[in-house]
C-alpha positions in Angstrom: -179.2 -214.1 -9.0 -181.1 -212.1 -6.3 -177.5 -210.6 -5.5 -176.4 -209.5 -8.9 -180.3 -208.1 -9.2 -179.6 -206.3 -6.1 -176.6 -204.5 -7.1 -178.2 -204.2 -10.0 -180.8 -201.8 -8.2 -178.0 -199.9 -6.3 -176.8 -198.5 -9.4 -179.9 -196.5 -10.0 -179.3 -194.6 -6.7 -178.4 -191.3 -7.5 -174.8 -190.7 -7.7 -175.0 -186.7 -5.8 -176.2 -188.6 -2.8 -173.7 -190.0 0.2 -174.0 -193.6 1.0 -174.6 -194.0 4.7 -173.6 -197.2 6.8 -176.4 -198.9 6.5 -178.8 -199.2 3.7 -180.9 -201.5 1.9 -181.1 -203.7 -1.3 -184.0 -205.3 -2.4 -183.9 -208.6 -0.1 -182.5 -207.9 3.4 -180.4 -205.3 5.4 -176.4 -205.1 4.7 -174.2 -203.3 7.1 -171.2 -201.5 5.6 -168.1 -201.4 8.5 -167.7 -197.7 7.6 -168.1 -195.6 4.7 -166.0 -195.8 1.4 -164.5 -193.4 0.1 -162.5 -193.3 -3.5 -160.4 -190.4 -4.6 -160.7 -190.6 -8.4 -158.8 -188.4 -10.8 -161.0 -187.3 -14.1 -159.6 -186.1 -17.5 -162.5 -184.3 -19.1 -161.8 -182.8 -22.8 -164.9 -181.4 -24.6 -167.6 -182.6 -22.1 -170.9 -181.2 -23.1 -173.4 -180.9 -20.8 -177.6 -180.5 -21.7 -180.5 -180.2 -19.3 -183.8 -182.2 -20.1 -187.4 -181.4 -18.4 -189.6 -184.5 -18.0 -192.9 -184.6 -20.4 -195.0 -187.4 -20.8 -192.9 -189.9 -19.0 -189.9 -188.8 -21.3 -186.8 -186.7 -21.2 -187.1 -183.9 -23.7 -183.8 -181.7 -24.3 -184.2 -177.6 -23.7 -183.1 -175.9 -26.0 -179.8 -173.4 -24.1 -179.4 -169.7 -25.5 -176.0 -168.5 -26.0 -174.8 -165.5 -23.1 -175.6 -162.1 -25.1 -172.4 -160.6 -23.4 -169.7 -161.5 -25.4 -167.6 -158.1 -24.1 -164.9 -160.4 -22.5 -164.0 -162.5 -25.3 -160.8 -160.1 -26.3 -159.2 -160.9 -29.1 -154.9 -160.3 -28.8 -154.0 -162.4 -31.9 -152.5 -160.4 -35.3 -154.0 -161.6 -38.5 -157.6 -161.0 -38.6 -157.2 -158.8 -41.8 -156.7 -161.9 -43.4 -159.4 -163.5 -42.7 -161.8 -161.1 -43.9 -164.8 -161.4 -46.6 -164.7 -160.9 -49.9 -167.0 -157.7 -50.7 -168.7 -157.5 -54.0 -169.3 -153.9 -55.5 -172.4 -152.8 -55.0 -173.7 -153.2 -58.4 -172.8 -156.4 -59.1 -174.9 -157.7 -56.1 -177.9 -156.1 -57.0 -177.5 -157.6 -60.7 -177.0 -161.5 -59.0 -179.6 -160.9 -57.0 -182.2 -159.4 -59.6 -181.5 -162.5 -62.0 -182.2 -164.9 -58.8 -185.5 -163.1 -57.8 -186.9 -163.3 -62.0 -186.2 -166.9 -61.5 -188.5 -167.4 -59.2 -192.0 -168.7 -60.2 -195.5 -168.9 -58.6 -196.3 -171.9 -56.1 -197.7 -174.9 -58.5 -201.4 -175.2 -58.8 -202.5 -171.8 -58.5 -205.4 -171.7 -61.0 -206.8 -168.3 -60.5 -204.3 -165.6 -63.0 -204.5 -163.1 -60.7 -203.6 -165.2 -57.6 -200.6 -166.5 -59.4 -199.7 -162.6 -60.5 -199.3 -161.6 -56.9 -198.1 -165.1 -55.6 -195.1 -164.4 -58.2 -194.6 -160.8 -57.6 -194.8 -161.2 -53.8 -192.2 -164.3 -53.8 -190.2 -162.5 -56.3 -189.5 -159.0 -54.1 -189.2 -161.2 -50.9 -186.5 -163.3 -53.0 -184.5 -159.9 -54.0 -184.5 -158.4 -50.5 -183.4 -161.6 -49.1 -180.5 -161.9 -52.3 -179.3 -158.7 -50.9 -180.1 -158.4 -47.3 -177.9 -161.7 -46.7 -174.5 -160.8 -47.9 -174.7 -157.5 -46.6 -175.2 -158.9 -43.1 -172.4 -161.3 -43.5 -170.4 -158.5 -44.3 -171.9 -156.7 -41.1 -170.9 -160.0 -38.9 -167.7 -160.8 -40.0 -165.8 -157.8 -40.4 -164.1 -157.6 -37.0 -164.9 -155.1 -34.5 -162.2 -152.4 -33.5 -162.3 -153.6 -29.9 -161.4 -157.2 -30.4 -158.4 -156.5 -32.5 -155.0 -156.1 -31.8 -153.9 -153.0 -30.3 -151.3 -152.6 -33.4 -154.5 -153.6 -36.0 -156.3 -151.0 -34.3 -153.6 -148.3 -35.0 -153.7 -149.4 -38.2 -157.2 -148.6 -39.3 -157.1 -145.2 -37.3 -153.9 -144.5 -39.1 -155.3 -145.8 -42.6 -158.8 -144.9 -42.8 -159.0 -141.8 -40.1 -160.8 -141.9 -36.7 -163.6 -143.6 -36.9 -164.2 -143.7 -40.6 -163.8 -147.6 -40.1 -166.7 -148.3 -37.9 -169.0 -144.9 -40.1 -168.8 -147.6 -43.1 -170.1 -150.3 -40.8 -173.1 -148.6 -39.4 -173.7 -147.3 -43.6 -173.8 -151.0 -44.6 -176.1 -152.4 -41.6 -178.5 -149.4 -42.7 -179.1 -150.1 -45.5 -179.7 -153.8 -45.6 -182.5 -152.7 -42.2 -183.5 -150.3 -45.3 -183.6 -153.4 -48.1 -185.8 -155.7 -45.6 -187.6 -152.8 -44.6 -189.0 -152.0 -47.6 -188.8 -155.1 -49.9 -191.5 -156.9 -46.9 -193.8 -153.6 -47.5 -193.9 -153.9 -51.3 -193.9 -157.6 -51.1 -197.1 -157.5 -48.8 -198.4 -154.8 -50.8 -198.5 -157.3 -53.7 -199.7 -160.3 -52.4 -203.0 -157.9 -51.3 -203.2 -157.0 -55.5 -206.9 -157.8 -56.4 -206.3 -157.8 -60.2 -203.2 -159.1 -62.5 -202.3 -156.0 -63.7 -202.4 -154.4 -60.0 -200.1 -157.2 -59.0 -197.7 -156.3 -62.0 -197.8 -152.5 -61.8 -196.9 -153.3 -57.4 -194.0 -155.9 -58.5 -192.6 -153.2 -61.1 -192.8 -150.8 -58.1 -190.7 -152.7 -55.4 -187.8 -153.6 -57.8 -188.0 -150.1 -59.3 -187.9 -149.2 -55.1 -185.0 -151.5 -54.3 -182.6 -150.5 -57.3 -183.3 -146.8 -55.9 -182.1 -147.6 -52.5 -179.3 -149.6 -53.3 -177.8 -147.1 -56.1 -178.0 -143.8 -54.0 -176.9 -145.8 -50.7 -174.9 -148.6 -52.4 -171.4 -146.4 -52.3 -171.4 -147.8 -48.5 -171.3 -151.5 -50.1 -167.7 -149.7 -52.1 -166.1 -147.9 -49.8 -166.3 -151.9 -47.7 -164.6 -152.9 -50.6 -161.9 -150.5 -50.5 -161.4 -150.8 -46.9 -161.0 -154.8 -47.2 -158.9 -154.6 -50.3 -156.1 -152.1 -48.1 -156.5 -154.4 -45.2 -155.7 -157.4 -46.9 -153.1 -156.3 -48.8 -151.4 -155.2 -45.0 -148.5 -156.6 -44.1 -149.2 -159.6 -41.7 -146.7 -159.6 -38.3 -146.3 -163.0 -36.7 -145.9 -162.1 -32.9 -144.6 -165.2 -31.9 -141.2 -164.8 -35.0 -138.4 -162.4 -33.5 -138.5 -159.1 -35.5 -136.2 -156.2 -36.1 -137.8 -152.7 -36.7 -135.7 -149.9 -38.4 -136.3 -146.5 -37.0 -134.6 -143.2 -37.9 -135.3 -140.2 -39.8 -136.2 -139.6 -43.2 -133.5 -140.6 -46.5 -131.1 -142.3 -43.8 -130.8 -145.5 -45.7 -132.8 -147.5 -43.9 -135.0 -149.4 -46.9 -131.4 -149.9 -48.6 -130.3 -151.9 -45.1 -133.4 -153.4 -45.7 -132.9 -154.8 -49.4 -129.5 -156.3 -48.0 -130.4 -157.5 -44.7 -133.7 -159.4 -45.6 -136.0 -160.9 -48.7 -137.9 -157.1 -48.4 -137.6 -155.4 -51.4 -139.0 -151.5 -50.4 -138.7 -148.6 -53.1 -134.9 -146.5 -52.4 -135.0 -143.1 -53.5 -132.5 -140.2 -52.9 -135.8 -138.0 -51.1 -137.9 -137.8 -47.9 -140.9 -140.3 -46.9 -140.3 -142.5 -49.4 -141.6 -145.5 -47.3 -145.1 -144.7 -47.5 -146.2 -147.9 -45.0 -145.0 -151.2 -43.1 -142.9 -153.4 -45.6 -142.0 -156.5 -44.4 -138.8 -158.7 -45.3 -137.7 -161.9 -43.9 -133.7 -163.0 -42.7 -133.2 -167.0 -42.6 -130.3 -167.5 -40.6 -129.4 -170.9 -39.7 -132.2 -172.4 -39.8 -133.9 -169.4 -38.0 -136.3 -167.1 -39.5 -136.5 -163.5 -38.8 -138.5 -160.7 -39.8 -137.6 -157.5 -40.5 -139.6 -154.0 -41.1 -138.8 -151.0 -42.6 -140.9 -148.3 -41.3 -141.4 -144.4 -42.1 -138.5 -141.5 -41.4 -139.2 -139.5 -38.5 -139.6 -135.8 -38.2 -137.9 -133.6 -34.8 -141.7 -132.4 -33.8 -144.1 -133.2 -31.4 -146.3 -136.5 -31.1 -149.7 -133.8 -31.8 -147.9 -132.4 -35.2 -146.8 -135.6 -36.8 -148.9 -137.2 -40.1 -149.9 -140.6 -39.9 -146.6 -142.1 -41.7 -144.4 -141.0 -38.7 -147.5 -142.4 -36.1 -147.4 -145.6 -37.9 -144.1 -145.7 -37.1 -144.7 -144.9 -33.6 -147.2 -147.6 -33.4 -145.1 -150.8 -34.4 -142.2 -149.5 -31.9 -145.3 -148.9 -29.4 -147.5 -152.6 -30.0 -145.2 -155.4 -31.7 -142.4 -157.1 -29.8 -139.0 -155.6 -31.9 -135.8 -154.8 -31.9 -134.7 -151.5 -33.0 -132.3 -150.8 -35.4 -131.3 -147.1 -35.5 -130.2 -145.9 -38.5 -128.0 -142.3 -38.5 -126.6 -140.1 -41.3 -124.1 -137.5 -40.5 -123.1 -137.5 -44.1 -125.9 -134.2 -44.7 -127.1 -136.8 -47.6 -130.6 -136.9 -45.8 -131.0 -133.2 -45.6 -131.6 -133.3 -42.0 -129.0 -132.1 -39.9 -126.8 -134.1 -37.2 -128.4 -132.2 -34.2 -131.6 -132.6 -35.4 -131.7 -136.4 -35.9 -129.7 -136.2 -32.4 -132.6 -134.7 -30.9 -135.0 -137.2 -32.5 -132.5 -140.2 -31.4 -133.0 -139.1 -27.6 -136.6 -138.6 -27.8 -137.1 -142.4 -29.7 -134.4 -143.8 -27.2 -136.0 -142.6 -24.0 -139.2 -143.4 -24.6 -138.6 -147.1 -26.1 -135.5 -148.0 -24.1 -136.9 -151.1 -23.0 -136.1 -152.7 -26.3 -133.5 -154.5 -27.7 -130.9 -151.7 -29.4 -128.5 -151.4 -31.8 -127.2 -148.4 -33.5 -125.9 -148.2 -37.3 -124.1 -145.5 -38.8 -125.1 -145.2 -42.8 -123.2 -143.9 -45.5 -120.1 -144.1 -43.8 -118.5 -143.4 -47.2 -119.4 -139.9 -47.6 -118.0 -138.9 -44.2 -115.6 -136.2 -43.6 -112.4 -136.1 -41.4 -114.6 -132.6 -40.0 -118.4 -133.0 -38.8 -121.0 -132.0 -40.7 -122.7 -128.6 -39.7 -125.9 -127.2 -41.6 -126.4 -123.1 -41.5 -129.5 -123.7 -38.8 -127.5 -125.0 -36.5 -125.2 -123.5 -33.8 -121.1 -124.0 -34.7 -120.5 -122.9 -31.0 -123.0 -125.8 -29.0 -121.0 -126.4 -25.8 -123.7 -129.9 -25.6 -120.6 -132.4 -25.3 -122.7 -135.5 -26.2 -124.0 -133.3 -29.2 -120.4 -132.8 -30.3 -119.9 -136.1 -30.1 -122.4 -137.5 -31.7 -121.8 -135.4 -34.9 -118.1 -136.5 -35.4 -118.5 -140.6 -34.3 -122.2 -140.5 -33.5 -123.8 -142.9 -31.0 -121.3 -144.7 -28.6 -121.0 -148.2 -30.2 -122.7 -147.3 -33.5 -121.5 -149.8 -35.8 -120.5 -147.6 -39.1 -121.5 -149.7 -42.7 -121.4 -148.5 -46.7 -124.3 -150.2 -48.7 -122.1 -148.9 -51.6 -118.8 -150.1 -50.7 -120.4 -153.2 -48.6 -118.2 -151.8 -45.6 -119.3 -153.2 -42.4 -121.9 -155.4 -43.7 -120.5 -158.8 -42.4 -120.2 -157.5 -39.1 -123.8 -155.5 -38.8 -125.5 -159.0 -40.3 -123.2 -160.7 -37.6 -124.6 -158.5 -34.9 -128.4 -158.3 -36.6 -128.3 -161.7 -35.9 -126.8 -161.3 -32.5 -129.8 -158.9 -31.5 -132.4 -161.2 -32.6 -131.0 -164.4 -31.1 -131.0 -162.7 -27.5 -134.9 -161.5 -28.5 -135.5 -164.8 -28.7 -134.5 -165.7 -25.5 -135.8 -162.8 -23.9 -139.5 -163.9 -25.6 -138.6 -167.4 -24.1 -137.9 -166.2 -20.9 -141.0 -164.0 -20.8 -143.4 -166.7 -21.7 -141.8 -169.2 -19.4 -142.4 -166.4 -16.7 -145.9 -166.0 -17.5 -146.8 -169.8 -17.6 -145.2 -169.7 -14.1 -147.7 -167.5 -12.9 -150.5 -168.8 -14.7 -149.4 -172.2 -12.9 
């Protein structure tokens, strides 16, 4: 008994110190032949850890503040458009939250009329600006910040909305809720300090006369949210981690028509310039396999400063998301830009995204001529031998395909599917290279 109440003691030694050769129980001296040591392997998953201070011979947990620097949590995931709140118009809040606020009655046993006048008014006005302060700051906290987005959801609401426009709405919305709280505590403290009924009355009919003011010549903020989150949503969503295959080219080359045959999209075709106004989305299954596939907007032969925001939106999927490229040509004059020019654009797009997976389609092969195609702008005598080239056969290994006559089709869905099974691997091999480092 007197050694199991020894050990017993031991155990209360404290663990951070090192047990030396020779120490003491209870009853008598023990000698250890050397010190043991164990080598013990611990699995931790969701350990929590809180510190206590000692008061009145008991632990008491402290409470433990959050860090305030929350700069390095960086966000690199697509999707948060998604996930954001639903915005109700600005009038409709302040009509929920003025039926809320009249619901509200004086505190029970209150015998004194004018006491319960201002007990009511002041609960009243501090029940409105809290029925609209609330929403307004959940809108506030959970509409992402620019900086913790995805470089390619960034581009988007610069390309959307305009510089800065996104984060101008922001800082209108957070205003005036500081605004609501600002002046529904005045008014509500002005109340509660009524000395008579009808003094209490008149200062309630004052704040909510106050707080409709504010909130209808500052509530377009509260819309323009909802217009911003209403585009946002209805965005396009780009899974990062599912092999996708971008079609770039100029204006009217056919490339929404590849995209109606290739995938599930289903993008507007019409016989004239820009008419993809955005990022459509369709999806290939090939067995077993999905694939995405977007159709973005024609490109222009100018410089990056000159372009509108269709062409930089374009610019921006080739620049953020992991694609192939699918270059689409027309030498058939259909598009009404000229061979040279969409040769000069090809070069440009091909030099500066080279690094991705390429393939190279030639459209409308139906409407080709035994003799190139040659608009009145251009030269007839250019000595540029890959120019000459390019506007009799085009690109060296262009595949050449007829949505109208389905000629080529079998072969470019045989070598679409080609391109995204080695994009696979490549994102395989990629990832297996970074866990390698990581390790």
């Amino acid at each position: 008994m007197s050694c199991a109440f020894s050990l017993l003691e031991s155990c209360h030694l404290p663990c951070s110190r090192y047990l030396s050769t020779t120490f003491r129980f209870s009853r008598g001296w023990y000698q250890m032949q050397r010190p043991i040591k164990h080598k013990t392997l611990c699995l931790c998953r969701n350990m929590q850890t809180f510190a206590c201070e000692l008061v009145k011979a008991s632990y008491v947990p402290t409470p433990q503040t959050k860090p305030k620097d929350q700069s390095l949590a960086k966000v690199e995931t697509i999707g948060a458009f998604q996930k954001l709140p639903m915005v109700m118009p600005s009038v409709d809040i302040f009509q929920s939250a003025s039926r809320k606020a009249k619901r509200v009655l004086p505190t029970k046993g209150i015998a004194n009329v004018a006491k319960r006048e201002r007990n009511r008014g002041a609960k009243q006005l501090d029940a409105l600006m809290k029925e609209l302060a609330v929403p307004l700051r959940g809108y506030i906290e959970n509409f992402p910040k620019r900086i913790y987005l995805h470089p390619y959801e960034r581009s988007l609401i610069e390309l959307t909305f305009g510089a800065g426009n996104y984060e101008e709405v922001l800082k209108k919305v957070d205003a005036l809720r500081k605004k609501v709280v600002s002046v529904g505590k005045e008014h509500a403290s002005l109340c509660a300090k009524s000395l008579s009924k009808k003094e209490a009355e008149e200062r309630l009919t004052e704040g909510l006369e106050k707080l409709q003011e504010i909130f209808k010549c500052e509530g377009q903020a509260i819309d323009d949210l909802l217009y911003i989150a209403k585009t946002l949503r209805a965005m396009p969503v780009v899974d990062l981690e599912m092999p996708t295959l971008c079609l770039v080219g100029a204006p009217n080359v056919g490339k929404s028509s590849l995209v109606r045959l290739l995938s599930t999209g289903k993008p507007e075709v019409c016989n004239y310039p820009f008419t993809t106004r955005g990022i459509l989305m369709g999806h290939i299954t090939l067995d077993y396999q999905h694939f995405q596939v977007t159709d973005t907007p024609g490109l222009l032969k100018r410089c990056d400063e000159d372009r509108n925001n269709l062409e930089k939106l374009t610019l921006a999927v080739l620049s953020h998301l992991p694609t192939a490229i699918l270059y689409v040509h027309d030498l058939s004059g259909q598009c009404g830009m000229s061979p040279s020019d969409q040769f000069m654009i090809y070069k440009e797009i091909s030099e500066r995204f080279g690094n991705h997976l390429w393939l190279d389609v030639i459209s409308k092969c139906d409407l080709l001529k035994e003799s190139p195609v040659v608009f009145i702008t251009e030269d007839r005598e250019v000595d540029h031998l890959e120019l000459v080239k390019y506007r009799k056969i085009g690109p060296e290994g262009a595949l050449h395909v007829s949505v109208k006559n389905e000629d080529g089709i079998d072969k470019l869905k045989k070598k679409v599917h080609e391109l995204l099974m080695a994009q696979t691997a490549t994102a395989i091999f990629i990832l297996n290279s970074l866990m390698c480092c990581t390790g």
